[in-house]
Steps between C-alpha positions, in 0.01 A plus 500: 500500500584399135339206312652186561329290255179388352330137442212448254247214477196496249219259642223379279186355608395245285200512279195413692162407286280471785302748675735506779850694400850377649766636791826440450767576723894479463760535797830628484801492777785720533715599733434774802465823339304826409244479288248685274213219405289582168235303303359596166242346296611552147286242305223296484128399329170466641215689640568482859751591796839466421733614792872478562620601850727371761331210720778540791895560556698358790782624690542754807128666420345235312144473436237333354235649275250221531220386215590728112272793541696619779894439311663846460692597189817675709627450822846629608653283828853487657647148575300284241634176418182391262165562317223351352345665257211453324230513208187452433309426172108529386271178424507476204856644440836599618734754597887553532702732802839607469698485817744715671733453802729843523800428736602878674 
């Protein structure tokens, strides 16, 4: 199969002074197709965890990843029609994913 086309989304996660860090997560629809998920953390500050990952895609084999430790950073599915993905940043800090939806 050749490469249809690609979608990118960066997601930030705010700054966060407290103790306690942030999740942010972002959702994007599209229509049925063949996909290649990826998450990347490219940026942030702080001392703690910073994670990007995908919290859960829908479509024909959708699934749900649950709570952020558990949010993998590639999944490949047939049939999609969305994902969330996510990011996660330290207390006190932040941290920035990039995105990637890769139509087949």
């Amino acid at each position: 199969m050749a490469l249809q086309g690609m979608l990118s989304r960066s997601i930030y996660s705010g700054y966060a002074t407290g103790s306690y860090g942030s999740v942010v997560t972002q959702q994007i629809n599209f229509t049925r197709a063949n996909v290649v998920l990826q998450a990347v953390l490219t940026g942030g500050s702080g001392s703690g965890v910073q994670k990007a990952g995908i919290a859960a895609f829908q479509g024909a084999e959708g699934s749900n990843f649950g709570d952020w430790p558990n949010w993998p950073n590639y999944a490949y599915t047939t049939g999609c029609i969305g994902v969330n993905f996510g990011v996660v940043g330290p207390g006190p800090g932040d941290a920035v994913a990039l995105c990637n939806v890769i139509f087949w």
